[in-house]
C-alpha positions in Angstrom: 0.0 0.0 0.0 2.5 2.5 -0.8 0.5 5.5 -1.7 0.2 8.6 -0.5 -2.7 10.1 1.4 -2.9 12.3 -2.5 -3.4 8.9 -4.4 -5.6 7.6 -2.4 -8.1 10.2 -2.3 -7.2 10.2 -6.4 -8.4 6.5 -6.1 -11.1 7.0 -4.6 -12.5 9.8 -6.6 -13.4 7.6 -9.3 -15.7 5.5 -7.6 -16.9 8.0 -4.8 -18.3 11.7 -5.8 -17.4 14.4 -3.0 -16.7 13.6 0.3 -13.6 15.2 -0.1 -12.7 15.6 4.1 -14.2 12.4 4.8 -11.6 10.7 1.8 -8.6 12.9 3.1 -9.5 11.8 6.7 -9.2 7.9 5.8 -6.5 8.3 3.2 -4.3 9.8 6.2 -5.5 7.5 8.7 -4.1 4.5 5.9 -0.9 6.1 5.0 0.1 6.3 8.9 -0.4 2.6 9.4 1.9 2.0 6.3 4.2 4.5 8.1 4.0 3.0 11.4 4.5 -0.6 9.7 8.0 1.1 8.7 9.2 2.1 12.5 11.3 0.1 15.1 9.4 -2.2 16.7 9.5 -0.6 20.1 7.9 2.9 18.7 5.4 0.9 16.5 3.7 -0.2 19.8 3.3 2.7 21.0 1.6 4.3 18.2 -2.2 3.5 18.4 -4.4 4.0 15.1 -6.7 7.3 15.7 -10.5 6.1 14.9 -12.9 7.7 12.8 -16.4 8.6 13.3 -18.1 9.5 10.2 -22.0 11.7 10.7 -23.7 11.7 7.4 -27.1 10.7 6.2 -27.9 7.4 4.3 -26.5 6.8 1.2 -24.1 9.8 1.1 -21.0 7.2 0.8 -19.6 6.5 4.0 -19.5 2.9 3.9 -18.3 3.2 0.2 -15.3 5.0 0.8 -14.6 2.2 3.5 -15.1 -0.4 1.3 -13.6 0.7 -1.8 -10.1 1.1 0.2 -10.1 -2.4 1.9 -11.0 -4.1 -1.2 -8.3 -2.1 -3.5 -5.2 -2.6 -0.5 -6.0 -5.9 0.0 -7.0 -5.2 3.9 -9.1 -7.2 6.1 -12.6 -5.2 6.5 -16.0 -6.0 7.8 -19.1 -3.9 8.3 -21.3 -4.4 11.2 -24.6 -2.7 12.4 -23.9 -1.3 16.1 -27.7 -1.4 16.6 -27.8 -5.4 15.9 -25.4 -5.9 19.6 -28.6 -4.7 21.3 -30.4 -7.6 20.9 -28.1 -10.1 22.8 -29.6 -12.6 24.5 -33.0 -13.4 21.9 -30.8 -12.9 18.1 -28.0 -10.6 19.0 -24.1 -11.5 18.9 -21.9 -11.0 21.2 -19.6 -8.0 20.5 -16.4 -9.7 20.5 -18.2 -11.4 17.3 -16.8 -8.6 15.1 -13.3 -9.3 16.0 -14.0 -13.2 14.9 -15.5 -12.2 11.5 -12.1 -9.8 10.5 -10.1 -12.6 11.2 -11.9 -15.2 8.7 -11.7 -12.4 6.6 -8.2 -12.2 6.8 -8.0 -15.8 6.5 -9.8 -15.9 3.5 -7.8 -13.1 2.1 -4.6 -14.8 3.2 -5.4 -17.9 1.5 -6.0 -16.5 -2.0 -2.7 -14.7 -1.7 -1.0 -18.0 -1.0 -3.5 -19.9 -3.9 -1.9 -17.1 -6.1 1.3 -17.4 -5.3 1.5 -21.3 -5.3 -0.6 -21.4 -9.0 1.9 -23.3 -11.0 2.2 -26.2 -8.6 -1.5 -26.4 -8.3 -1.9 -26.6 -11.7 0.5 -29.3 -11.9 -1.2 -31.0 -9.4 -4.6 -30.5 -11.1 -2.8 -31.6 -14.3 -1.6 -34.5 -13.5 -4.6 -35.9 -11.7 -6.6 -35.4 -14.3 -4.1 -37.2 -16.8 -3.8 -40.1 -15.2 -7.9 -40.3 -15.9 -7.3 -40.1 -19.2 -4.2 -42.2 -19.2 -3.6 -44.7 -16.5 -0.6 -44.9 -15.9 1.8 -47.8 -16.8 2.8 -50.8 -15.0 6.4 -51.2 -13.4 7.5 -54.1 -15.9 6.5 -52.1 -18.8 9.1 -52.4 -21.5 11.0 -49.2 -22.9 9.3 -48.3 -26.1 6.2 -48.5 -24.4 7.5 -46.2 -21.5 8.8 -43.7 -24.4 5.3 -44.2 -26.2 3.3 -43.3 -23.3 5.3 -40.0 -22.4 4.9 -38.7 -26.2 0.9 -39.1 -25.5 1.1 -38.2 -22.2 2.6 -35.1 -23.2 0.4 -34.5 -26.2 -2.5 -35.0 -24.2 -1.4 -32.2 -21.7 -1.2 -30.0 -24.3 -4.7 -30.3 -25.2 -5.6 -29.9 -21.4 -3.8 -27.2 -21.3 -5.2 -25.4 -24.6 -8.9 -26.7 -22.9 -9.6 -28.9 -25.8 -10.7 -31.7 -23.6 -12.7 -29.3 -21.3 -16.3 -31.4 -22.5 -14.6 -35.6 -21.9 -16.0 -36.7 -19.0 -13.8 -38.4 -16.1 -14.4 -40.2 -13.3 -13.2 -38.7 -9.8 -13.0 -39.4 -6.1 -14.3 -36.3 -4.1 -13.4 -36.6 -0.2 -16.1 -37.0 2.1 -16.7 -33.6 3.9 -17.9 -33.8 7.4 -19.7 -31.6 9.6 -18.4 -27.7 9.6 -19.0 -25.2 11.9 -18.5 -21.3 10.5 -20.4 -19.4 12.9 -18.1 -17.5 14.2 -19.7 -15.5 16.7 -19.4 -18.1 18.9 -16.9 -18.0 21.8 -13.3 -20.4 21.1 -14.4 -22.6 23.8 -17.5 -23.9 22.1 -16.5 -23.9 18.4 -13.6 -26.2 19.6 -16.1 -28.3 21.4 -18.2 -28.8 18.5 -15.5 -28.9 15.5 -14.4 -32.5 18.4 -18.1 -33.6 18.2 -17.8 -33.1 14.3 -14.7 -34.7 14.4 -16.2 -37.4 16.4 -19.1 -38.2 14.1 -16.7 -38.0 10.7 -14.2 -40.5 12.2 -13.8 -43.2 9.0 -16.0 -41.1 6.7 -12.9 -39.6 4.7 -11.5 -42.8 4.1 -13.3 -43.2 1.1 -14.3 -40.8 -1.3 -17.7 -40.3 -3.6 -16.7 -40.9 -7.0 -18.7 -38.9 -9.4 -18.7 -38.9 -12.9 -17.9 -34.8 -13.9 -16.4 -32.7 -17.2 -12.5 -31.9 -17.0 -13.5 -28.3 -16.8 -15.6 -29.0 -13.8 -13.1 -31.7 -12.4 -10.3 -28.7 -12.5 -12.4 -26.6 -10.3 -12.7 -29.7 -7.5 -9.1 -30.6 -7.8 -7.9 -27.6 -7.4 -9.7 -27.5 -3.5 -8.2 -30.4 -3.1 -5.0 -28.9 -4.4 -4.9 -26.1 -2.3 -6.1 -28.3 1.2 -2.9 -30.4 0.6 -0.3 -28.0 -0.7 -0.6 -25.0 1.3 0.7 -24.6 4.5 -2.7 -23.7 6.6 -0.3 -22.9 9.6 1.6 -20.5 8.1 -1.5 -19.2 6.8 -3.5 -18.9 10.3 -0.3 -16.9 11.5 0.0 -14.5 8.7 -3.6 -13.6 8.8 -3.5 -13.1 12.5 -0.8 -10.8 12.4 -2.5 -8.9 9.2 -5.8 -8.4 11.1 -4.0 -7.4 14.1 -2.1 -4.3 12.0 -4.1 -3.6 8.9 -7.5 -4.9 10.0 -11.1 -2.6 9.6 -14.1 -2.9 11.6 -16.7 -0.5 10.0 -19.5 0.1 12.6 -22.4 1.6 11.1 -25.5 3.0 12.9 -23.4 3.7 16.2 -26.0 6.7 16.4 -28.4 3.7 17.3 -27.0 2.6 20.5 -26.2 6.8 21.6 -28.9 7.6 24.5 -30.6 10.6 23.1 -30.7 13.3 25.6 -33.9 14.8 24.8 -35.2 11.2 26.3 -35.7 13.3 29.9 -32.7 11.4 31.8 -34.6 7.8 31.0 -31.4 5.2 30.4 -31.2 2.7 27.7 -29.7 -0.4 29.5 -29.2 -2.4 26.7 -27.7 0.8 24.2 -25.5 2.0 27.0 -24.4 -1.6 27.7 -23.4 -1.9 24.0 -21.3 1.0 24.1 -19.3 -0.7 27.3 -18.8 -4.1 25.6 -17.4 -1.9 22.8 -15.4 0.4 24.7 -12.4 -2.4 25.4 -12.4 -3.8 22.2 -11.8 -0.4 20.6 -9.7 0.5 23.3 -7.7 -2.6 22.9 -8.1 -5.8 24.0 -7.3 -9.3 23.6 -9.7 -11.8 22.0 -9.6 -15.4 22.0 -10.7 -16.6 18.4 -10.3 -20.8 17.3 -7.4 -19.3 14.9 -5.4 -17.7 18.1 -5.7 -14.8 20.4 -6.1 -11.4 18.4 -4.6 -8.3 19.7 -7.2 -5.3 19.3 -4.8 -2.6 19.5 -3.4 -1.9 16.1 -7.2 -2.4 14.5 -8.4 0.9 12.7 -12.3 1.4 13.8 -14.6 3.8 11.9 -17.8 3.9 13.0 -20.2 5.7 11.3 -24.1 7.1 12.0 -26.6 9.8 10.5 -27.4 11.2 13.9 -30.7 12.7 13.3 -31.9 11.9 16.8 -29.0 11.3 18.6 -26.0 13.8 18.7 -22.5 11.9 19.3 -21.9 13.6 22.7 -25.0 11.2 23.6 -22.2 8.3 23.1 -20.3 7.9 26.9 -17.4 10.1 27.0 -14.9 6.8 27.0 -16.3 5.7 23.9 -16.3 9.5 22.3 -12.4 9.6 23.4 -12.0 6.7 21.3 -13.1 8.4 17.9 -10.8 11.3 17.8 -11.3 11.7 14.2 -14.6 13.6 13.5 -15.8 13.8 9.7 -19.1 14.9 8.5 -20.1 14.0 5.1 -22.3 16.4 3.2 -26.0 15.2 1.8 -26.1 15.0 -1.9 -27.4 18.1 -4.2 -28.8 17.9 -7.4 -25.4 18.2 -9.2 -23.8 15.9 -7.0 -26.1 12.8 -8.1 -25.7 14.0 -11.6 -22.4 13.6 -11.0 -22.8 10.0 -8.9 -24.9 9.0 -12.0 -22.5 10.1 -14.5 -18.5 9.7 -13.3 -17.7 6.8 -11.4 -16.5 3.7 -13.1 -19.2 1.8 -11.7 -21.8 4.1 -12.4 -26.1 3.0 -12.4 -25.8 4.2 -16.1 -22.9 2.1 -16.8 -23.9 -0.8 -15.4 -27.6 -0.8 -16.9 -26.1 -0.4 -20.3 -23.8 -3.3 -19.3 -27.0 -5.7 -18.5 -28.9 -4.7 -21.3 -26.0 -5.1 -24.0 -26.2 -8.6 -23.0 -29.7 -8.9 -24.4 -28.0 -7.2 -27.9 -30.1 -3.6 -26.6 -27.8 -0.2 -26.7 -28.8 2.0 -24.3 -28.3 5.7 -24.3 -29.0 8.5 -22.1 -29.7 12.4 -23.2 -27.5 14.5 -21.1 -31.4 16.3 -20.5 -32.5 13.2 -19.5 -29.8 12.5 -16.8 -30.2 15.8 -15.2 -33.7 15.5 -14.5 -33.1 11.8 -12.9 -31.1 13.5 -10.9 -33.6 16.7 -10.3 -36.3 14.0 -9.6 -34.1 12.1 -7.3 -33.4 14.8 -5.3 -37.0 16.4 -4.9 -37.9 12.8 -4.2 -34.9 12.7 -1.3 -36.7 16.4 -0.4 -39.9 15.1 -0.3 -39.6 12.0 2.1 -36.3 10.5 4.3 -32.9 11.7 2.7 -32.0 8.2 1.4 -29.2 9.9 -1.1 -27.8 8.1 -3.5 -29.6 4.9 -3.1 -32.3 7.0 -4.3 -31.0 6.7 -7.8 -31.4 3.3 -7.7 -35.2 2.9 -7.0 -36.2 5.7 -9.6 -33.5 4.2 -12.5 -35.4 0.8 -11.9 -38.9 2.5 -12.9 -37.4 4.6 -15.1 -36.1 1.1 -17.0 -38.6 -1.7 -16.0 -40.6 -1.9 -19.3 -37.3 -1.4 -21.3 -36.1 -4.2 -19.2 -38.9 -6.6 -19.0 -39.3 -6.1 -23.1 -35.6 -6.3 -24.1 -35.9 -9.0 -26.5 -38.2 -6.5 -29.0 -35.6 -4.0 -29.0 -32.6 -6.3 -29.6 -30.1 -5.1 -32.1 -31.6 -1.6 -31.6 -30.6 1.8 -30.0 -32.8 2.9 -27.1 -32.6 6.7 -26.2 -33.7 7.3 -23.1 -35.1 11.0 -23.6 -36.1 14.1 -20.8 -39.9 13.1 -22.7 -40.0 9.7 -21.2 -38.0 10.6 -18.2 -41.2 13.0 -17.8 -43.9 10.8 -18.8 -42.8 7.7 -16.2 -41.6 9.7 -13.3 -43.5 13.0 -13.3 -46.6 11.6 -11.8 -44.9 9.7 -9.2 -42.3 12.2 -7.8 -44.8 14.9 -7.8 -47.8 12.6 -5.7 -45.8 12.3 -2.3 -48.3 9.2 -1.5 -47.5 7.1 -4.3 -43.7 8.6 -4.0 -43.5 6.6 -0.7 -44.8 3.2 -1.7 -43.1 3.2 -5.0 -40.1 5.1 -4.7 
């Protein structure tokens, strides 16, 4: 992740429109964990990651901007809803949970960096399984010429599995017998371990044997290369790696932390169970240890950004431990008309992008009038006006009217060129933006 906090906000500009304080805010925050990577070992202990608390409306891209950065540096990230931890005891989790769920993250991410790096010998591995379906191999008393005979077809073959021309032959392979997994990781270490013995306990003999299943070679390289990857890669080495990379480059998103703030326009009345929340979160965030069925996970170094809209609460409603513990304070601004014009226009993933995407499957080519966009937009923000700020999300539920005949009729305009015009903007929105009770249901 050697960028610099410029780059990053560069990077993020094409998928995230605005938000300029909240992007420098999080590039900074990044490029002083890469720094801090770089120090002596003694000073990089000392040096604890400043949290974020991002106040913004729905849909204004604070989750994005999160997102978009894990996903692009290859970081460990998860999102969680703070508001969910009040319900422990009937559906809830227990907080600790969240710290659980970055590190099978990490695993996960961990595992396809090693899958990556160790391709060539999986592919051999795949390779070779698959050719001595097609050729069984020869006995030990086989004579010479037949030894030099089989190696010519051997590698001829290989060739052709290589260029996929034997994708479509069907072979017969032994799939192990899976037994029975536990992934819930929300549960404390000492009862996952207990039930992955009772699993162990019932699959005892079961792997012994295999299934054998009759499959294509494309779909037998998929299997193999599972089974590949379960026998070639060191899963040790991998548990430690991602400990240590959730530990130092690990991010827990908390959304709707507003949720679990005690309002203080409620006249003095306490929320237990929201104020309790806020304590179980208080030494995680501070830093604590965890105990996981991976190892024990060191919450120091983890980078939280918690996030909320704050319409009823205000954070100083949060208790002032848990404030102290968001030093970073970053309030996004709600979207303008221009702004989604902008959203709808600019990113690389853009709603316009992406509907001209799924209809060019269906042979349709779909074009906007640069009238027409701007008065998605105008309608998407008098709509947002009109009712709960939803921002950009907004775009979504008024493009999917705009488009649902278009859609559900793309086969009689295959091969053609749709305009989508400021007319038939008018004609299928008008009616419904400008009645604020068929605006709720619908959009």
């Amino acid at each position: 992740m050697d960028l610099t906090p410029k780059e990053i906000v560069k990077y993020l500009d094409e998928y995230v429109i605005g938000q300029y304080e909240a992007k420098k805010t999080i590039a900074v925050a990044l490029r002083n964990r890469y720094r801090r990577m770089r120090l002596p070992k003694e000073i990089q202990e000392e040096i604890i990651p400043k949290n974020i608390l991002m106040i913004g409306s729905t849909g204004v891209g604070k989750t994005e901007i999160a997102r978009r950065l894990a996903k692009a540096f290859d970081l460990p990230f998860i999102k969680v809803e703070a508001s969910k931890y009040t319900e422990v005891g009937f559906v809830g989790r227990d907080v600790e949970s969240m710290v659980r769920d970055l590190v099978a993250a990490s695993i996960a991410l961990v595992k396809e960096r090693h899958k990556e790096k160790n391709k060539d010998t999986i592919e051999d591995y795949v390779t070779k399984k698959i050719l001595e379906k097609i050729l069984p191999p020869l006995p030990q008393m086989a004579s010479e010429s037949k030894k030099a005979e089989y190696d010519k077809s051997f590698q001829k073959m290989r060739q052709k599995l290589i260029k996929g021309e034997l994708d479509d032959l069907k072979i017969e392979i032994e799939i192990p017998k899976t037994g029975l997994s536990f992934e819930d990781n929300s549960l404390p270490p000492e009862i996952a371990r207990a039930q992955e013995s009772i699993a162990k306990i019932f699959t005892i003999g079961l792997n012994k044997e295999g299934i054998k299943k009759e499959v294509t070679v494309k779909e037998a390289k998929e299997i193999l290369k599972n089974e590949a990857s379960e026998k070639l890669l060191d899963m040790e080495q991998i548990k430690l790696e991602a400990l240590k990379k959730a530990e130092n480059e690990g991010i827990i998103f908390i959304d709707e932390i507003d949720k679990i703030a005690v309002s203080s326009s409620a006249q003095g009345r306490q929320d237990p169970s929201k104020e309790g929340v806020q304590r179980d979160l208080l030494p995680i965030v501070e830093g604590s240890s965890v105990n996981t069925k991976w190892g024990t996970v060191k919450t120091d170094h983890i980078l939280f950004i918690a996030a909320g809209a704050f319409h009823v609460s205000k954070p100083s409603d949060l208790i002032p431990e848990l404030q102290g513990r968001f030093p970073l304070r970053v309030e996004l601004d709600s979207l303008n008309e221009e702004t989604l014009y902008k959203i709808l226009t600019q990113p690389k993933n853009s709603l316009i992008k992406q509907y001209q995407a799924l209809l060019g499957v269906e042979g349709v080519e779909l074009e906007f009038t640069e009238e027409a966009l701007k008065k998605i937009a105008s309608y998407a923000f008098e709509a947002n006006s009109k009712m709960e700020d939803i921002g950009a999300r907004r775009l979504h539920t008024i493009i999917e009217n705009l488009l649902e005949d278009i859609s559900f009729n793309a086969e009689d305009y295959k091969g053609e060129k749709v305009t989508v015009t400021v007319e038939y903007v008018d004609e299928k929105l008008k009616d419904i933006v400008t009645d604020e009770d068929t605006a709720r249901y619908i959009l």
